[in-house]
LUMLUMNU-997027 format. One record per atom (N, C-alpha, C, CB): residue in one letter; x, y, z. Coordinates in steps of 0.02 Angstrom, whole numbers, padded with zeros to 5 digits, always signed. Glycine has a CB too. Example, Ala and Ser with C-alpha at 12.3 -4.5 7.8 and 13.67 -1.06 7.14 Angstrom:
! residues 2
A+00660-00284+00390/A+00615-00225+00390/A+00660-00165+00390/A+00565-00224+00452/S+00642-00112+00354/S+00684-00053+00357/S+00645+00002+00394/S+00704-00030+00286/
END
This chain:
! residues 258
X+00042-00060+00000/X+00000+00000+00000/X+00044+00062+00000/X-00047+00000+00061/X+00031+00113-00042/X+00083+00172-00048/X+00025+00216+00004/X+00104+00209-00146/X+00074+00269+00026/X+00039+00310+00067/X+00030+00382+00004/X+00087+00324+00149/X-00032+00409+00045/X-00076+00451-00010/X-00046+00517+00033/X-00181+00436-00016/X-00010+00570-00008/X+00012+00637+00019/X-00062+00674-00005/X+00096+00672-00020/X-00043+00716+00043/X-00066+00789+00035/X-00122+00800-00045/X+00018+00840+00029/X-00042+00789-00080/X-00062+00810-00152/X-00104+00783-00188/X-00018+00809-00191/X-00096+00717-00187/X-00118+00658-00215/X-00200+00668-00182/X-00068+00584-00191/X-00220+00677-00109/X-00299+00689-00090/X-00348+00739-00127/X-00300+00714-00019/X-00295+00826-00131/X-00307+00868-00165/X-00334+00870-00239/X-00263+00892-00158/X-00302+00798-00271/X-00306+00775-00336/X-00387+00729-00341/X-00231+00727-00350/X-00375+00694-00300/X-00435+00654-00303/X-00495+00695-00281/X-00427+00592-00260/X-00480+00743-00214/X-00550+00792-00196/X-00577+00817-00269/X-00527+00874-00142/X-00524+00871-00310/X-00547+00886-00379/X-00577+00858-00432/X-00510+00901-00404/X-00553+00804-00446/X-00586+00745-00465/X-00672+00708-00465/X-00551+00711-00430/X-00677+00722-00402/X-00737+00682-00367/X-00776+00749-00380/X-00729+00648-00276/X-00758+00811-00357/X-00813+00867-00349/X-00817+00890-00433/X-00784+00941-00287/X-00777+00855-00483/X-00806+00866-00560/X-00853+00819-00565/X-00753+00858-00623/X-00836+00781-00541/X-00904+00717-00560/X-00949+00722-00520/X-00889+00636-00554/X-00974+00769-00461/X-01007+00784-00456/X-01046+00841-00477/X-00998+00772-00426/X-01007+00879-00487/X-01040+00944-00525/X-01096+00926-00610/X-00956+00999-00550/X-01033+00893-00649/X-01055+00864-00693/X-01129+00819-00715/X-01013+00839-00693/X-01132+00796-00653/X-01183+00728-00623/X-01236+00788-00609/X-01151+00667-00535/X-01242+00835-00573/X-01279+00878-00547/X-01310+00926-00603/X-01240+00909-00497/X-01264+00934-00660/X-01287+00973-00719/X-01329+00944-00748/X-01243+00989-00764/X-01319+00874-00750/X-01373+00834-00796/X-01419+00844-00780/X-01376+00770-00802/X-01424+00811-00689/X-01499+00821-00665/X-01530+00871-00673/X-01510+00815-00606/X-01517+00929-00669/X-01557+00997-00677/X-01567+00973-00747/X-01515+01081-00663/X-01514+00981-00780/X-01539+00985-00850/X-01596+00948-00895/X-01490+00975-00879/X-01612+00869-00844/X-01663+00815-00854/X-01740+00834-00833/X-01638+00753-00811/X-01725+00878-00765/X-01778+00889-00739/X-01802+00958-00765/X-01772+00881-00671/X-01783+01011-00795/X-01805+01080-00840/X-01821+01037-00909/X-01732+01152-00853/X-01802+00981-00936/X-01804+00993-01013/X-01867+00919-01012/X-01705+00983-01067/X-01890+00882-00948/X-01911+00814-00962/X-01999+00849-00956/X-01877+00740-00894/X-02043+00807-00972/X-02099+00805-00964/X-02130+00825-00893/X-02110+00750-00985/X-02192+00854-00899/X-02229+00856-00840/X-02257+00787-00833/X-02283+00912-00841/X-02257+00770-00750/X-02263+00714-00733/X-02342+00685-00748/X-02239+00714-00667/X-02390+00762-00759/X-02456+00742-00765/X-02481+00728-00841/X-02497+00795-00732/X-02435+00748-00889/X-02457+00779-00963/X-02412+00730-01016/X-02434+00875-00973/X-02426+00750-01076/X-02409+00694-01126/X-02365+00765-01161/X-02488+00642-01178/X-02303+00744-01169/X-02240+00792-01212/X-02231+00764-01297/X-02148+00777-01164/X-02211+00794-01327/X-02199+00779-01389/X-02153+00828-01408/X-02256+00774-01428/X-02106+00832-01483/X-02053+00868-01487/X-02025+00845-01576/X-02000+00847-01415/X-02038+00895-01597/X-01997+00902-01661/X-01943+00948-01679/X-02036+00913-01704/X-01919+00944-01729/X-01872+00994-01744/X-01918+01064-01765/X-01820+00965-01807/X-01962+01065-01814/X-01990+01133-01825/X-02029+01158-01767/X-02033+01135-01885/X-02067+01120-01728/X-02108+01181-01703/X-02084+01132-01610/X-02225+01190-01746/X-02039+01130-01608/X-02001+01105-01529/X-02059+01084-01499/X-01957+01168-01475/X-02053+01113-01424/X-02083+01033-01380/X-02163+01058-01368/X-02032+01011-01280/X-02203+01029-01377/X-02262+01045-01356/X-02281+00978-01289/X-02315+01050-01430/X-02302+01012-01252/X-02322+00965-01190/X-02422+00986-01176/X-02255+00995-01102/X-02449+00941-01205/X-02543+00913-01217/X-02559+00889-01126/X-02554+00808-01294/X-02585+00940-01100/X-02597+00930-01035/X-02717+00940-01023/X-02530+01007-00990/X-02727+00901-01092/X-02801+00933-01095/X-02837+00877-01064/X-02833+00954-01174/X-02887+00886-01053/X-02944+00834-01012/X-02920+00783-00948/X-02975+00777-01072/X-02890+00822-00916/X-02857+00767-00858/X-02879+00801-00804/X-02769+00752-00852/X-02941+00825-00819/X-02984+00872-00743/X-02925+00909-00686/X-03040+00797-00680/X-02864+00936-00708/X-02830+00972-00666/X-02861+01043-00639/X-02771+00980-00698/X-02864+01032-00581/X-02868+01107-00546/X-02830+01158-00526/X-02887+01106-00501/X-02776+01129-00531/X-02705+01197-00518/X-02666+01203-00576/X-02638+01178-00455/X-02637+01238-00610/X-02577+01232-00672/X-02530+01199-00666/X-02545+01284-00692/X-02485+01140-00686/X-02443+01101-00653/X-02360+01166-00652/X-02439+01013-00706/X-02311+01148-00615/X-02266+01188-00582/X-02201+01148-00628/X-02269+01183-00488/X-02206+01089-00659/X-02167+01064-00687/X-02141+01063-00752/X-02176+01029-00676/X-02193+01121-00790/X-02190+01113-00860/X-02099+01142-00895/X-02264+01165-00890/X-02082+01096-00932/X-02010+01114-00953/X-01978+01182-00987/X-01995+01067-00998/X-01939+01213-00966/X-01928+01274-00979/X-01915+01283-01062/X-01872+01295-00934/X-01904+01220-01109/X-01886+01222-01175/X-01966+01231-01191/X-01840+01153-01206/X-02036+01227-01175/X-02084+01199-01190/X-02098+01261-01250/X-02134+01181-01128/X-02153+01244-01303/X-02149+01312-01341/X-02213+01317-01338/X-02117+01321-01416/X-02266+01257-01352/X-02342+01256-01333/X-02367+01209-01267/X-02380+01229-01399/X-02414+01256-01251/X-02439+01229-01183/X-02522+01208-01202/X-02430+01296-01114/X-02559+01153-01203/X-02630+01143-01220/X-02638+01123-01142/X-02653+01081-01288/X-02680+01159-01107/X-02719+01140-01036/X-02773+01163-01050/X-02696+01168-00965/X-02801+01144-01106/X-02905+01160-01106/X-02953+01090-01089/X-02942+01186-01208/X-02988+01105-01074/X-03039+01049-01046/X-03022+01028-00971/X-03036+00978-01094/X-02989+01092-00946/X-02995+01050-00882/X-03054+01077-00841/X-02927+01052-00837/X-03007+01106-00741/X-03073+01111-00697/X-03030+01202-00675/X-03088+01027-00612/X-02965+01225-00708/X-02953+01285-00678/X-03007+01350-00669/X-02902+01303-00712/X-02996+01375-00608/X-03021+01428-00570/X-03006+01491-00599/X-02999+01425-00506/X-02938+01510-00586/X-02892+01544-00588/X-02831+01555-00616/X-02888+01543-00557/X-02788+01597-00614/X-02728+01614-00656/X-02681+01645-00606/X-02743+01665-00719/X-02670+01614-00575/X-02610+01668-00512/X-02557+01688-00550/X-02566+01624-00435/X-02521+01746-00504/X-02476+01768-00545/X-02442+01718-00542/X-02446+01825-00534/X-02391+01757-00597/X-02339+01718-00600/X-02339+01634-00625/X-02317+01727-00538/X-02398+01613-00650/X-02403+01543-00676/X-02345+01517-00703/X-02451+01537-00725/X-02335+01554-00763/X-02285+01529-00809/X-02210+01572-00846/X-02331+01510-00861/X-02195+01591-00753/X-02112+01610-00762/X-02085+01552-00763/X-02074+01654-00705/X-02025+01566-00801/X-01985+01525-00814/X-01994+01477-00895/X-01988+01489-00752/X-02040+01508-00931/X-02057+01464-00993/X-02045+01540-01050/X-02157+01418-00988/X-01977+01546-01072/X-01952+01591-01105/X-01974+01581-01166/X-01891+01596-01099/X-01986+01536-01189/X-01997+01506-01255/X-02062+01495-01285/X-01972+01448-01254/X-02095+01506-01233/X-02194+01490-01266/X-02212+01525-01298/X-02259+01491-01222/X-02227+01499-01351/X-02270+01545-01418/X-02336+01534-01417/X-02251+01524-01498/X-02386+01491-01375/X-02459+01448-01378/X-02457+01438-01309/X-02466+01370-01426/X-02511+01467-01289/X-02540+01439-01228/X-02606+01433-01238/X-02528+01476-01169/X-02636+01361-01219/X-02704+01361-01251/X-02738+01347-01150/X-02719+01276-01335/X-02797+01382-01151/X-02819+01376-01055/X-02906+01375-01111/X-02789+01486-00965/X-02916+01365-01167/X-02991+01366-01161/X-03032+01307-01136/X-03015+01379-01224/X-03091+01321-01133/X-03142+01273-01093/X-03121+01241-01017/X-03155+01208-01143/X-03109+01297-01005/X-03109+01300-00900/X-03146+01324-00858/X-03061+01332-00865/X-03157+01340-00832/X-03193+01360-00773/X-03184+01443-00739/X-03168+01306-00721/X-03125+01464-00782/X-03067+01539-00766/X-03137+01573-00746/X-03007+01590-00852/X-03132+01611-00680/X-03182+01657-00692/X-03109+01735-00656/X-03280+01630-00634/X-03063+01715-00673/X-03012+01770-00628/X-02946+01755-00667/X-03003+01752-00529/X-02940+01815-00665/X-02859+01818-00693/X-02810+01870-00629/X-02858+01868-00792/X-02780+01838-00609/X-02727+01870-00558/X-02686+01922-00586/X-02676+01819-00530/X-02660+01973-00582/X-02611+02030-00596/X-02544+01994-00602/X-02609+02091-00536/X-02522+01986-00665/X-02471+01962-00666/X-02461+01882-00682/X-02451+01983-00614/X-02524+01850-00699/X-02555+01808-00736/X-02502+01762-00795/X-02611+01853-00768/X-02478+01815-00828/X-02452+01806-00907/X-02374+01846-00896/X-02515+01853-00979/X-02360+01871-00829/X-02283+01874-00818/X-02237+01851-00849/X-02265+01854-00772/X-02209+01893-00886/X-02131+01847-00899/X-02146+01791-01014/X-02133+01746-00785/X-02196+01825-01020/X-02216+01791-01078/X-02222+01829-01138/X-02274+01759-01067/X-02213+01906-01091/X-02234+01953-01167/X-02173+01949-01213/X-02250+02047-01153/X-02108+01932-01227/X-02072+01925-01290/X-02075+01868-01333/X-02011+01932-01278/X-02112+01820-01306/X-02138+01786-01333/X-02195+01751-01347/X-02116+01772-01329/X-02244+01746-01329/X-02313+01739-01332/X-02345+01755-01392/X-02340+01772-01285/X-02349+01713-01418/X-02377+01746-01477/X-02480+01714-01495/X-02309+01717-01551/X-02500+01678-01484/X-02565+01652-01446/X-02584+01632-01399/X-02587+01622-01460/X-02653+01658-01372/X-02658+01642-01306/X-02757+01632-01304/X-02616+01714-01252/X-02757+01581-01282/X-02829+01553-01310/X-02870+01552-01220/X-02819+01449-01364/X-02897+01592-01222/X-02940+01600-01165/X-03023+01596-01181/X-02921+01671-01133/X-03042+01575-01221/X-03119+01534-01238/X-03140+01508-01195/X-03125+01482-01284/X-03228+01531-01201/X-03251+01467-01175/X-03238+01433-01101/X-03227+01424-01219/X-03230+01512-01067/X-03237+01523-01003/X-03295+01567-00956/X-03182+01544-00995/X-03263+01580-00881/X-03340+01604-00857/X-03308+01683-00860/X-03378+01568-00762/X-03258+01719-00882/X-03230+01760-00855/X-03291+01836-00870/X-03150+01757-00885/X-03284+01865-00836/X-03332+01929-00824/X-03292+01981-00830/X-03368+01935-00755/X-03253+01998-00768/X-03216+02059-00772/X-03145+02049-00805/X-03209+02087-00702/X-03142+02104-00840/X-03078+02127-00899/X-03007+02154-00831/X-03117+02225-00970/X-02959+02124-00820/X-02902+02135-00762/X-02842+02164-00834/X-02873+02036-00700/X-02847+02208-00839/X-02786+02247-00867/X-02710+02206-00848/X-02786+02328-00829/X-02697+02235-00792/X-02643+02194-00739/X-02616+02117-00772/X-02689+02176-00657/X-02678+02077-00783/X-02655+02030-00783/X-02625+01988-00853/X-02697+02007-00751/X-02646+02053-00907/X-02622+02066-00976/X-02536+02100-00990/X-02680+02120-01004/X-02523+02143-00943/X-02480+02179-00949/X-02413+02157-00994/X-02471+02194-00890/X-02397+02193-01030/X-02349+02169-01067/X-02346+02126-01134/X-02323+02142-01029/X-02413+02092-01142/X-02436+02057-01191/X-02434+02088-01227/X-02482+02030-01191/X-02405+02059-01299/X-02427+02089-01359/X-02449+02019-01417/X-02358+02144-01388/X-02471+01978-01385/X-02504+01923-01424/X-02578+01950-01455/X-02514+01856-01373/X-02584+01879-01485/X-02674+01860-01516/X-02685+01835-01481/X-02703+01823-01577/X-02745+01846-01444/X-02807+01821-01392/X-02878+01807-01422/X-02821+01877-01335/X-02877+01751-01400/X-02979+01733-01410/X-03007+01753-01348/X-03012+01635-01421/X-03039+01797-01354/X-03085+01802-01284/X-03144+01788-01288/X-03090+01862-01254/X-03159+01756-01345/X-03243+01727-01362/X-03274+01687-01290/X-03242+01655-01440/X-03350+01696-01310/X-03400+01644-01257/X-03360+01642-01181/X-03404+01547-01292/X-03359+01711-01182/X-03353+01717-01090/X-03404+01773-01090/X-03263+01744-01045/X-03427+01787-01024/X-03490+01811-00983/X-03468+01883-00978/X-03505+01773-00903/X-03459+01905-01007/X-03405+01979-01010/X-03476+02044-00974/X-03369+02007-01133/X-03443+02066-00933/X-03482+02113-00893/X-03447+02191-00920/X-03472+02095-00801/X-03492+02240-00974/X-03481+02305-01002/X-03489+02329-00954/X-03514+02334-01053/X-03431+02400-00946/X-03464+02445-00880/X-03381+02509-00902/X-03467+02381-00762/X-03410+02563-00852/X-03356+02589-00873/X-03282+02575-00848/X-03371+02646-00866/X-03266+02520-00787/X-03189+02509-00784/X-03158+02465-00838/X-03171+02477-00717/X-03234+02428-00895/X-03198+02380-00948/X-03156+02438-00991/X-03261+02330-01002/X-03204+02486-01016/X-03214+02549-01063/X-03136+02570-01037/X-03294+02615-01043/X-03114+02594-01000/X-03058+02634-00955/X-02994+02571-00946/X-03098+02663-00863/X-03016+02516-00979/X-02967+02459-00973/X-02934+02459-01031/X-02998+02391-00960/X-02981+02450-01072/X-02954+02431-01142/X-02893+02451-01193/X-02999+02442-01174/X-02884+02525-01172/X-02831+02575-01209/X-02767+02558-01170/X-02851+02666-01203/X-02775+02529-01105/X-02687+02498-01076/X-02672+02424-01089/X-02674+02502-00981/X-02710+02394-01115/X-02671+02337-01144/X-02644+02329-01209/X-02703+02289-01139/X-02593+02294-01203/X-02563+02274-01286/X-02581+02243-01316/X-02513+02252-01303/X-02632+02205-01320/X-02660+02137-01355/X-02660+02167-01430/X-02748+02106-01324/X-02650+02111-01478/X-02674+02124-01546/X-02746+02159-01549/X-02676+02056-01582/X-02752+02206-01570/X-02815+02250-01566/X-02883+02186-01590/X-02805+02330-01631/X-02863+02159-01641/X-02946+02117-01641/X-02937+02044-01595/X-02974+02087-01740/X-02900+02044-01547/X-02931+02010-01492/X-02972+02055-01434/X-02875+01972-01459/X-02970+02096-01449/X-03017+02135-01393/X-03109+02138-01423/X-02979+02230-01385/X-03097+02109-01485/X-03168+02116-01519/X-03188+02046-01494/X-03172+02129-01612/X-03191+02022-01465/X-03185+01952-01425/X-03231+01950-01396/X-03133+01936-01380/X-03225+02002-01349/X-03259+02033-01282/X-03326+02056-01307/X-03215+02099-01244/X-03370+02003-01292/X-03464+02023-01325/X-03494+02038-01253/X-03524+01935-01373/X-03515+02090-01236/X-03559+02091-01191/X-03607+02052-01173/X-03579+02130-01197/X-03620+02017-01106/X-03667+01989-01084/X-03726+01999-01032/X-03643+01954-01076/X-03681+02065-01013/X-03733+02097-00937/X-03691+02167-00932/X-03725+02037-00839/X-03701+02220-00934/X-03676+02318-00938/X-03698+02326-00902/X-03692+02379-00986/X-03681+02385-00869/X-03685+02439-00826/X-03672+02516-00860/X-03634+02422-00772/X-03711+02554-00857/X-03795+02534-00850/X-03826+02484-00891/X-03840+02593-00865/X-03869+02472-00884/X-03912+02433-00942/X-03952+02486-00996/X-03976+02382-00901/X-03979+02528-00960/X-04008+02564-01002/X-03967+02562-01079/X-04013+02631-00968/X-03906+02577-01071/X-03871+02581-01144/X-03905+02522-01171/X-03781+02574-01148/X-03893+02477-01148/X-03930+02413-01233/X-03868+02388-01257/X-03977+02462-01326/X-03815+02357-01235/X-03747+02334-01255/X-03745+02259-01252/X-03692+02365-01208/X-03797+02248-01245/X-03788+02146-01212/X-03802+02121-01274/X-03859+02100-01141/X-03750+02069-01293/X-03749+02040-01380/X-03700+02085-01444/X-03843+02048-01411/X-03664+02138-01403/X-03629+02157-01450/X-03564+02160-01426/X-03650+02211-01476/X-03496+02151-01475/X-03431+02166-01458/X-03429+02235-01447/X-03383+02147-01507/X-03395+02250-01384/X-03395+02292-01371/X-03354+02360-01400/X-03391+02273-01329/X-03299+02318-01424/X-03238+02363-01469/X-03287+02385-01516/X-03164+02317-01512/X-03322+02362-01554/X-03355+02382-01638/X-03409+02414-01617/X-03380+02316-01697/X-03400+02457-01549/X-03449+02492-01543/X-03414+02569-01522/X-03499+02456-01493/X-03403+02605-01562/X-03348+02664-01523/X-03402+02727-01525/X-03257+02687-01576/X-03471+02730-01523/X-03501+02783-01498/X-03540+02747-01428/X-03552+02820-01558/X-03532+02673-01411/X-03545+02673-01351/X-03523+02720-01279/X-03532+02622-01348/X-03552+02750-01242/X-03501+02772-01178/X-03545+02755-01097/X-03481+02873-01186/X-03504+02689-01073/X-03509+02662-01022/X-03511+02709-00973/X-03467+02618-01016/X-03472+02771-00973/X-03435+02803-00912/X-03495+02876-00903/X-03335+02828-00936/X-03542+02868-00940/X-03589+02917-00951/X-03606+02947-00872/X-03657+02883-00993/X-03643+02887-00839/X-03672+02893-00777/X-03607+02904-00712/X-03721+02822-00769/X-03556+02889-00735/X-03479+02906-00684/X-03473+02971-00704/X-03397+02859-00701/X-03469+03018-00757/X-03486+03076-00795/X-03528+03125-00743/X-03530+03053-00864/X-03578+03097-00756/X-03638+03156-00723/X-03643+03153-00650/X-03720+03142-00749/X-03617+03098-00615/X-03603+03072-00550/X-03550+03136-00524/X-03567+02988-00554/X-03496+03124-00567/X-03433+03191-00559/X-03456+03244-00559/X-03380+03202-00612/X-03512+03266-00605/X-03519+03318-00624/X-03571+03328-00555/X-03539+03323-00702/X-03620+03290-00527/X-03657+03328-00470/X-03626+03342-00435/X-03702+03306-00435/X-03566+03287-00418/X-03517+03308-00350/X-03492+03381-00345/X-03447+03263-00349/X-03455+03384-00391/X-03441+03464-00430/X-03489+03527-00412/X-03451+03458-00516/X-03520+03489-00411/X-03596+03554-00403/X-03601+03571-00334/X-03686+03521-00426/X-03610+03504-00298/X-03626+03509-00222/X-03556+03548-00213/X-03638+03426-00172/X-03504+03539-00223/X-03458+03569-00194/X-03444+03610-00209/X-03420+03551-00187/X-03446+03640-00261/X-03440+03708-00282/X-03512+03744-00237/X-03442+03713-00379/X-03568+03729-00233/X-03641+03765-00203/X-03590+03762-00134/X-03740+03711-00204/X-03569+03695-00087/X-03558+03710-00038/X-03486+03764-00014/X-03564+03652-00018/X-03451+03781-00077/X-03401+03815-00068/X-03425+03906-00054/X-03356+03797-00134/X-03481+03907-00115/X-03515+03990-00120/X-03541+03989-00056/X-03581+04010-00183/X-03587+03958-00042/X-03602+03953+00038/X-03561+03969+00089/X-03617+03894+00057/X-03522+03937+00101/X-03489+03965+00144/X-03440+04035+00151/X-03465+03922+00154/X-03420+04052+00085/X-03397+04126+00055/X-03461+04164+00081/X-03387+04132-00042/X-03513+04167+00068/X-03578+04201+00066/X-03569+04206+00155/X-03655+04150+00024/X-03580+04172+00191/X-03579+04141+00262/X-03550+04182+00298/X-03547+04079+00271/X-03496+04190+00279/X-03431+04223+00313/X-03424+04286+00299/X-03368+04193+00296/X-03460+04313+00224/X-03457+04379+00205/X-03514+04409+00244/X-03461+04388+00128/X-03587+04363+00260/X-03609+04394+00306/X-03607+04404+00375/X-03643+04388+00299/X-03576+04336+00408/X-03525+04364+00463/X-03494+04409+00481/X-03490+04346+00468/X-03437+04451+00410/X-03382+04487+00422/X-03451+04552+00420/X-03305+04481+00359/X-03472+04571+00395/X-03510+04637+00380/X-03560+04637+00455/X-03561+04633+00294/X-03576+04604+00480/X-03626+04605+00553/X-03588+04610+00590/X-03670+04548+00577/X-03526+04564+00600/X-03483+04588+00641/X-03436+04665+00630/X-03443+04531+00646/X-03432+04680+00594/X-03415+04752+00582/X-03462+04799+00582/X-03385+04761+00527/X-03522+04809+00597/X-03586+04827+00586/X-03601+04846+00646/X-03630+04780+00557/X-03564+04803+00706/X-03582+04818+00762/X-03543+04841+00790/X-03603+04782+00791/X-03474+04835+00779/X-03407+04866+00778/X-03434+04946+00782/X-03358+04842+00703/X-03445+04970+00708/X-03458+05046+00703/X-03519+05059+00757/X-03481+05069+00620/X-03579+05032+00748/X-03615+05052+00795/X-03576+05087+00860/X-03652+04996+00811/X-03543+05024+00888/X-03520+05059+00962/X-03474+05107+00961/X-03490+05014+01009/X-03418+05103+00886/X-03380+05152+00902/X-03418+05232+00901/X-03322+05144+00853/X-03457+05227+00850/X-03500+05284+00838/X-03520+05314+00908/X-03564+05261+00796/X-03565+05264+00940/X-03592+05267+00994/X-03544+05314+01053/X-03606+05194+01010/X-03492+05312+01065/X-03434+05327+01099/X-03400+05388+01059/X-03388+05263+01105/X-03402+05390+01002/X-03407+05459+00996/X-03458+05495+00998/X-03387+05474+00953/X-03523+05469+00985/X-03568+05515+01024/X-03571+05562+01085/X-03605+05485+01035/X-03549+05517+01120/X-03530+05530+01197/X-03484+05571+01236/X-03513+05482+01218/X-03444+05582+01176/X-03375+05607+01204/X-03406+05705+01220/X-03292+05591+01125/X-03435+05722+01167/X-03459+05815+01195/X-03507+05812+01243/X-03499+05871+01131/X-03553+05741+01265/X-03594+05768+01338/X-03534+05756+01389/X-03677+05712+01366/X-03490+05724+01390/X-03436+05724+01447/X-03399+05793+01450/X-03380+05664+01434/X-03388+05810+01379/X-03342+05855+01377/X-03380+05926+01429/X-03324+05870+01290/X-03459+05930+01413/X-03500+05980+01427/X-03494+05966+01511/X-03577+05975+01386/X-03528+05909+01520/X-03531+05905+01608/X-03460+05923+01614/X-03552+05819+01651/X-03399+05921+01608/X-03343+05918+01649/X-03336+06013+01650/X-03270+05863+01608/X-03362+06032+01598/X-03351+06112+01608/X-03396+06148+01643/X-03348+06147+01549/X-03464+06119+01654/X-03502+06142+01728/X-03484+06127+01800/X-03566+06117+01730/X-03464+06063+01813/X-03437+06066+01858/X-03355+06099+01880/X-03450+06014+01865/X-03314+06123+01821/X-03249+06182+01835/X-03279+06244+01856/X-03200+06202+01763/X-03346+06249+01823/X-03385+06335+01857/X-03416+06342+01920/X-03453+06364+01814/
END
């Protein structure tokens, strides 16, 4: 048996901690590029990896999907929701398909991390109502927003001009229930309607407030101007009064010197 110096340990430590490093690269690299454990992957050269995650009644978005992935199909399931941040870490997605779910909410920050690449995004054929700006941000894809329950009102109206979406995915959005109603908007896209105005009754709302406060502003100007004049009113009175007074003093004080 030869004895092992110094050097010779130093040699082998280096050694062992490449083959582990090495060993350790793979794994990451197996577990970012392999399949979700719930979904069926597939992968060509032209259009890379698509991972088919549809009809498997999932209720959460799976956390595993591979960072190479380029299309994502999760329609037909049981999702709720869209929390943020779903799908950081997927640099590469050009297709995300979420139609025929249950979405009635999109979280702020929803579609994080997707706007340089995203290029469709299929939200059909959900319950969704309210329009979340927030949770668009940054998008500049094509969206289906068909056959959802879309509620017109004026924060949709006041929404629409801050997102990036391809302009005719916003024609998507058919009214199903407005605010007010009186307008008459239920059954029409709302975009292909640009003499609609939702914000009418927020309008004249402003405009009474305005009023009351301006009436309650003159009021109180008025208030105070008649304050200042009564109170000075009585002011002169007395001073007057006291000069009245001053020549019967002056008179008594010179009968009694005689």
């Amino acid at each position: 048996r030869g004895t092992v110096t110094p050097k010779d340990f130093l040699s082998l430590f280096i050694v062992g901690m490449k083959e582990i490093l090495v060993l350790m690269t793979f794994c990451f690299h197996h577990a970012a590029t392999s399949c979700s454990k719930s979904c069926y992957c597939s992968e060509n050269e032209s259009s890379g990896k698509t991972v088919r995650c549809s009809n498997l009644q999932l209720t959460e978005i799976p956390q595993d999907i591979p960072n190479d992935t380029r299309r994502i199909y999760l329609d037909f399931n049981l999702f709720t929701t869209v929390p943020s941040n779903a799908f950081v870490g997927l640099p590469h997605l050009v297709e995300l398909d979420l139609s025929h779910n249950e979405l009635s909410q999109l979280e702020p920050g929803a579609f994080r991390g997707l706007g340089s690449s995203l290029q469709f995004l299929d939200l059909s054929s959900n319950k969704l109502k309210n329009f979340n700006p927030e949770a668009f941000k940054g998008l500049r894809a094509r969206a289906n927003l068909t056959n959802n329950p879309w509620h017109c009102d004026c924060n949709l109206q006041m929404a629409l001009p801050r997102v990036d979406l391809e302009p005719a995915s916003l024609t998507g959005i058919v009214c199903q229930t407005s605010d007010p109603e009186e307008i008459k908007v239920q059954g029409l896209a709302f975009l292909l309607e640009p003499d609609i105005d939702l914000c009418v009754v927020m309008k004249r709302t402003t405009d009474v407030v305005m009023l009351v406060v301006m009436f309650g502003w003159f009021t109180m100007v008025i208030s105070y101007l008649v304050y200042y004049v009564r109170a000075n009113q009585e002011d002169a009175r007395r001073h007057l009064e006291y000069l009245k007074s001053l020549p019967s003093r002056q008179g008594k004080e010179t009968v009694l010197h005689f």
